[in-house]
C-alpha angles and dihedrals in degrees: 000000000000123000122198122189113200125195134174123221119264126251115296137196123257086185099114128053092250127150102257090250085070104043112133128216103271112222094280099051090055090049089053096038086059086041097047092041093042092059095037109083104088094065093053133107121256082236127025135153115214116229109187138175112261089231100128086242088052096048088049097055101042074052098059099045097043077057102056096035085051097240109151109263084223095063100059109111110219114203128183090207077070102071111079140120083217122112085194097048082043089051084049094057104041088042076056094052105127106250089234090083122071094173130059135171113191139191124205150123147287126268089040088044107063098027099052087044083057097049096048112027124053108246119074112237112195089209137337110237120214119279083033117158115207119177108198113181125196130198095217131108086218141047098217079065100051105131128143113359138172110253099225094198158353133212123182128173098242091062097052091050098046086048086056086050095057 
């Protein structure tokens, strides 16, 4: 069984004239990133390893979930294949994952995000918001074999905000 978390980078700024690469989390991505971290847990592995774009909004908000859900910083593996807007480039890499590893949470982008969560798992998901949390599950040994799966859950910050409202 493989088990592939997939979570799109929280909001980011576009404030400052940067290159998209270096865009940082705005106010409210990093509000979400904390919300969405901070509820996740009990839909995590017991064990897991975090793969994350290298784009600077990416990086900040795998940060801020491997912090509140207590994974060593130091551990994150940051890929430049990973960034990437592809659903096709998204499916390579995650055909590539290294078998030894039977959980990954990963952080990417949108478009790749929320196409690649419709072609695999088994919800349709209009679009995946930022901060957004898919668990896709797949009842392989390997990842070059990753094929239809069952997503086993979603978490969006505006769930988890109108939940807190009633």
């Amino acid at each position: 069984m493989k088990n592939l978390i997939l979570i799109r980078h929280a909001k980011s700024s576009w404030e400052a004239p940067l290159s998209d690469i270096d865009r940082p989390l705005d106010a409210r991505g990093i509000q979400d990133a904390h919300l969405v971290s901070m509820n996740c847990q009990i839909h995590l592995p017991k064990t897991f390893t975090i793969w994350s774009s290298v784009a600077t909004r990416a990086k900040e908000t795998a940060l801020i979930f491997a912090q509140n859900i207590s994974y060593p910083v130091e551990n994150i593996n940051f890929r430049d294949s990973l960034y990437t807007f592809d659903e096709r480039e998204l499916e390579r890499n995650v055909h590539a994952f290294d078998d030894h590893y039977d959980n990954v949470i990963l952080f990417g982008h949108n478009e790749a995000i929320t196409n690649f969560v419709n072609k695999f798992g088994d919800i349709y998901i209009d679009n995946v918001p930022t901060s957004g949390f898919v668990s896709i599950k797949f009842d392989t040994e390997n990842w070059a074999s990753v094929a239809n799966g069952r997503t086993h859950a979603t978490l969006f910050p505006r769930q988890l905000k109108e939940s807190k409202q009633t």
